[in-house]
Each structure stands twice: as C-alpha cells, then as structure tokens.
C-alpha positions in Angstrom: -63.0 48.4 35.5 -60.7 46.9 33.0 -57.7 45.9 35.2 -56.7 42.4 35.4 -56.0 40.8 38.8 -53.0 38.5 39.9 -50.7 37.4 42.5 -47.0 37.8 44.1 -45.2 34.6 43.9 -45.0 32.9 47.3 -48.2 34.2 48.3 -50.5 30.8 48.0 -47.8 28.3 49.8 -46.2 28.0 52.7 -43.0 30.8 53.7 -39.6 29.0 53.5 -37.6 30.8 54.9 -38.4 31.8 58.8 -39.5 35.5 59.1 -39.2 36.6 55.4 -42.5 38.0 53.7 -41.5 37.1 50.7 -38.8 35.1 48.9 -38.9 32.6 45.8 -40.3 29.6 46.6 -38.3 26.6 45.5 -40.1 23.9 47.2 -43.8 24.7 45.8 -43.4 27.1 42.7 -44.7 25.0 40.3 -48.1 24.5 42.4 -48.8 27.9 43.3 -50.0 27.6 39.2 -52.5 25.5 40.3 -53.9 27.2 43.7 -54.0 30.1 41.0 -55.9 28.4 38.9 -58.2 27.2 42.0 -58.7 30.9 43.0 -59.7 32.2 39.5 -56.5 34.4 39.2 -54.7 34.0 35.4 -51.7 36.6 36.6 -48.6 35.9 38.4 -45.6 38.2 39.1 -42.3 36.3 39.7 -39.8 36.9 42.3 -36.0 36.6 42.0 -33.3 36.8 44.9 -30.0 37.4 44.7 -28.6 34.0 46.2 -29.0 31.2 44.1 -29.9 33.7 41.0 -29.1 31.8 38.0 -30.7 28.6 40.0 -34.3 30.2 39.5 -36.5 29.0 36.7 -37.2 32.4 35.3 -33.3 32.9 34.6 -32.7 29.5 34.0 -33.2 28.6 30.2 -33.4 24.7 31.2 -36.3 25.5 32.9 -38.6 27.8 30.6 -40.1 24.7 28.9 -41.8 24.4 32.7 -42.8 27.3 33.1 -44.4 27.6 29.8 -46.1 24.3 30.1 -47.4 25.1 33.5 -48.7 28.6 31.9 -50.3 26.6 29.2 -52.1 24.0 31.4 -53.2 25.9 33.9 -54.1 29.3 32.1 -52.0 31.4 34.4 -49.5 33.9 32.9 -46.1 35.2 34.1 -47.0 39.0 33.4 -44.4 40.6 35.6 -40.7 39.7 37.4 -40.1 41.4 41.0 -36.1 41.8 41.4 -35.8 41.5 45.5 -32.3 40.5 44.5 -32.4 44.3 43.3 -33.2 45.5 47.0 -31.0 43.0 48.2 -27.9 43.8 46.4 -28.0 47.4 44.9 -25.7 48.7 42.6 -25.2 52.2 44.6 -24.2 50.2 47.8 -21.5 47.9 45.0 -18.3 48.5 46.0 -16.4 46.8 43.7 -15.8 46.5 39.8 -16.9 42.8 39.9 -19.8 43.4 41.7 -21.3 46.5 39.8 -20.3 44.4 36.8 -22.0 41.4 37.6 -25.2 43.3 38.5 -25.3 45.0 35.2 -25.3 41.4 33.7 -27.7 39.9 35.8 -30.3 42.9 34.3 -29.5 42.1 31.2 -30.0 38.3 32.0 -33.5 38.8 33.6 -34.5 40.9 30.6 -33.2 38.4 27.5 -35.6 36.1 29.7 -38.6 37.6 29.7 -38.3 37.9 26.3 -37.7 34.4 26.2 -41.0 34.3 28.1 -42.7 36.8 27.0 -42.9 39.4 30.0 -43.4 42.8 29.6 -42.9 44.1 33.1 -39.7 44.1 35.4 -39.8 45.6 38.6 -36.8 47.3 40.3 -37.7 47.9 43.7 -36.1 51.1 45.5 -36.8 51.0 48.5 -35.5 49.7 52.2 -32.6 48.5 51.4 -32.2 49.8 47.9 -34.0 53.0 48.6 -32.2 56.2 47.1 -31.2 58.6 49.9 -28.4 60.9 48.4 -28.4 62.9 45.2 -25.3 61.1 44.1 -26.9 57.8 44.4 -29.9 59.5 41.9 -27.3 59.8 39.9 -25.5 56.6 39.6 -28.8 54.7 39.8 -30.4 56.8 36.3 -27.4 56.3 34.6 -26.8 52.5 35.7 -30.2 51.6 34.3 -30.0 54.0 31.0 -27.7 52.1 29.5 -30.0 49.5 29.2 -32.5 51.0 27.2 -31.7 49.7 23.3 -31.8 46.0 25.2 -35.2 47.3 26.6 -36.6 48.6 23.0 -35.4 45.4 21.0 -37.2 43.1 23.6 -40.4 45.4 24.3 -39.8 45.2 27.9 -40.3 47.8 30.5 -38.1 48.4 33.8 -40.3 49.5 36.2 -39.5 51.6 39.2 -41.3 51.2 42.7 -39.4 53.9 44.7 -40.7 56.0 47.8 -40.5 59.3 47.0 -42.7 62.0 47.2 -44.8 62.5 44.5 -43.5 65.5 43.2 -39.7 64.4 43.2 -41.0 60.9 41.8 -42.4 62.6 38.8 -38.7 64.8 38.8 -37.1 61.3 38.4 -39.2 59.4 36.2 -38.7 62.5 33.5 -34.6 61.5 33.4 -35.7 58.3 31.8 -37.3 57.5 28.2 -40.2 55.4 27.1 -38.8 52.4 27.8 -39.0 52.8 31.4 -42.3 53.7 34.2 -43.4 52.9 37.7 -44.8 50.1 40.0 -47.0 51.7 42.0 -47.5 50.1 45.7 -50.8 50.5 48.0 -48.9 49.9 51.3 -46.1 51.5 50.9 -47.8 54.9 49.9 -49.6 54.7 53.2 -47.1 53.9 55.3 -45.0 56.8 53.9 -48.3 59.1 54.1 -48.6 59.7 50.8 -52.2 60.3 49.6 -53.7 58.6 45.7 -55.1 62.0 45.1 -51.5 63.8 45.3 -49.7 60.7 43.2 -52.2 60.3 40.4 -50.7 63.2 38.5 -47.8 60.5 37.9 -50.2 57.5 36.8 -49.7 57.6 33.4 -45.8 56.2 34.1 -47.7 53.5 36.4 -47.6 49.6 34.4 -48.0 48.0 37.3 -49.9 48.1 40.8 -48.7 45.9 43.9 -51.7 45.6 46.4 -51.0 45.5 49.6 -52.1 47.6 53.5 -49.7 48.6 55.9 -50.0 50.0 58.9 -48.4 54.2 59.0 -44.7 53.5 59.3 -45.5 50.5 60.4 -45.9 46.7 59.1 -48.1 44.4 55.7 -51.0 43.5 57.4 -54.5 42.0 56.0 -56.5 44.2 53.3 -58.6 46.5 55.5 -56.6 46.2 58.8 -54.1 49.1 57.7 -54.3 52.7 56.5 -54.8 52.3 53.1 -57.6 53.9 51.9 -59.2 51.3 49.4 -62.3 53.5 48.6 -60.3 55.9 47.3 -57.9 53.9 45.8 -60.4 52.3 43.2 -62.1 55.7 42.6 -59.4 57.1 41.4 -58.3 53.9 38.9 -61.7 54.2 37.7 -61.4 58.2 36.9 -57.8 57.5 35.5 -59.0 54.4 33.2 -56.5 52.1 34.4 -56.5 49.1 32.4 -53.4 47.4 33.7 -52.7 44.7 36.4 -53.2 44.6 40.0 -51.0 42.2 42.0 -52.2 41.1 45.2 -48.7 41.5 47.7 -50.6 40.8 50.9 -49.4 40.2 53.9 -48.7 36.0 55.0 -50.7 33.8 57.5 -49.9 30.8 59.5 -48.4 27.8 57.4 -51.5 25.8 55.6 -54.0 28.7 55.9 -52.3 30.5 52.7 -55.1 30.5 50.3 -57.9 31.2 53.0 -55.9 34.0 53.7 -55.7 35.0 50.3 -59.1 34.3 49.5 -59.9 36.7 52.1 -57.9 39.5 50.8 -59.3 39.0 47.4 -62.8 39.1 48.6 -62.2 42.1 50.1 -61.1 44.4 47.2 -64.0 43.2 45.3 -65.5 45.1 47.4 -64.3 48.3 45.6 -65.0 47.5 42.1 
C-alpha cells in the first residue's frame, strides 16, 4: 500500500493536562520531532485549542522558523492541523457577533499558516461537542465554512470534515461543498457509532485524511486491537480503494513515561494489516 504513516501531536509525551486525551503540548512539542524521528514516523498532525490560540507555534509567525527547522533536522513533516479549538468552541453554539466573528478569523488565521508552512490538510472536527444535531445548524455550519473557499483555492489547502453521520447523509453533506473541501475519516469513531467500512467506502474518494484509532461500541479510545474496530477489514478495503494518503495514529494514552512503548505497540500492531 502507498499510504504514508504519522502521528497526533501529544501522542509520544507525557498528557498535561489531567484527564484530557489530547491537547497541545506546550511543555514537550518540540521533542515529540525527535521520538518521531526515533520511531521511524516522518508525519505529524498538529493540534490547536481554543485557549491560548494565537500562543501556539502553528499560528504564531514568531515561531515558524522552529518548526521549520525542527522539520528539517529531524525529517518529520507537519502534514495536517487538528482544530480541537473547533470542537471546543463551535460557531453554531456562538452566541454572539464577537464570537462568530472571531471564529471566522481564527480559520482564516490557521489557513494563511499552513500556507506559511506548507500544510495541505485542516481538520474541522464535528463531533461531541461540535457535532451537528439540527438541520439549522447544517445550515449555518455549510455556509460558515463556504465563505472560505477563494482563501482555500489561493493557498491550496483543504478543510476537512470528520463528522458522525451516517454514511448516506455524510455523502448528502459533503455534496453542498466544492473541491476545496473533503473528509477525515476516523477508525474509532465509526465503530463506536456502528458504522461499518464497507457501507462508508462509497464516500472515500472525499477522504484526505485517516485518524487511526479503536474504541470500544459507544464506549471509550482504547489500545489498537482491544476495541471493535475491525482492522482486517479496514486495510482491505484501503487496498481495493487505492488509498495513497496518510494514516495518523490517534491512539489512546498510557501511563506517564510509557508513551512511546505504548505507541510502539499500536504501530506494531497495524503492520499487521499491510
């Protein structure tokens, strides 16, 4: 298979922040490039949080020069951005002028940075908290991120969608949006929703980007292998499709200082499949 493997940001150092999966980590970003490097992995997919936004690296132009130089040394390339500050702060749930206003301009602020960077893939998550429940929030949400589209085509970015629909209303909602825009496609949370990879692979040619995770069936991340993801199938079908993107590991955390075991683990185990 062609894909190219890589990681979530935060998963090769310790959690810093008491019972959250995942979150940017400010203490030890710059040496999760080097654990990467250590592991064999050349991908990683950045995370941003809504508090201390314009403090991050990524958005921060001060800081590019890092990044880039950290790229460089240790051959490990920021493919993708994650927007948990997305999830975290929504702009169907906004209730006010300032606040739908300055979401709009922190999109356009992560996108004139990955350009900066060169990064191809953002990911809007819509799910738990953001997660689209009313028709009128469809609404708002497709013509919030439209307008963003001539930004999207003069920096050749994509904004991709992870979202928990059903297949078939996924590919309804997908269809409202042009070229400019696809889908993040996430192992675990397909599982844990039920969903089966040989009723969504009718949408994979919007999928950029796969997160790699197992969950449990409505239920928790756990270790690769220990949910109900169906890994087996999972592969077979990205072999049949030809998928030549990436593949982010977003596996579930261990105990502090056992991190890259951990991940070592899970990687291991998905070579398995291919």
């Amino acid at each position: 298979m062609n894909f190219k493997i890589g990681f979530m940001q935060g998963r090769l150092v310790p959690s810093e922040k008491s019972g959250v999966l995942q979150s940017f980590p400010w203490n030890n970003w710059t040496k999760e490039f080097f654990f990467a490097r250590k592991l064999g992995l050349n991908l990683m997919e950045w995370t941003i949080d809504y508090h201390n936004f314009y403090k991050n690296p990524l958005i921060n132009n001060n800081q590019h020069y890092k990044i880039k130089n950290l790229e460089k040394k240790y051959n490990v390339k920021v493919a993708s951005v994650t927007c948990d500050f997305y999830m975290q702060k929504p702009y169907t749930a906004a209730k006010t002028k300032y606040l739908k206003k300055e979401i709009k301009k922190k999109i356009y602020k992560i996108i004139y940075s990955c350009k900066q960077l060169s990064i191809k893939n953002i990911i809007i998550p819509l799910v738990d908290n953001s997660s689209i429940k009313k028709i009128s929030d469809e609404k708002k949400t497709i013509n919030f991120f439209l307008q963003f589209s001539e930004e999207l085509k003069k920096t050749k970015t994509k904004i991709l969608f992870e979202i928990d629909y059903h297949p078939n209303k996924l590919i309804k909602f997908i269809k409202k949006f042009n070229m400019h825009f696809g889908i993040n496609y996430d192992t675990g949370n397909s599982c844990s929703l039920g969903y089966k990879i040989k009723n969504e692979k009718k949408y994979f040619k919007w999928v950029h980007n796969i997160h790699i995770k197992d969950r449990l069936f409505k239920g928790k991340t756990v270790r690769l292998g220990k949910g109900n993801c169906n890994f087996s199938s999972f592969f077979k079908t990205l072999k049949k499709l030809n998928y030549n993107k990436n593949l982010i590991l977003q596996t579930a955390k261990t105990q502090k200082k056992k991190e890259i075991k951990e991940f070592r683990d899970n990687l291991d185990y998905i070579k398995l499949f291919y």
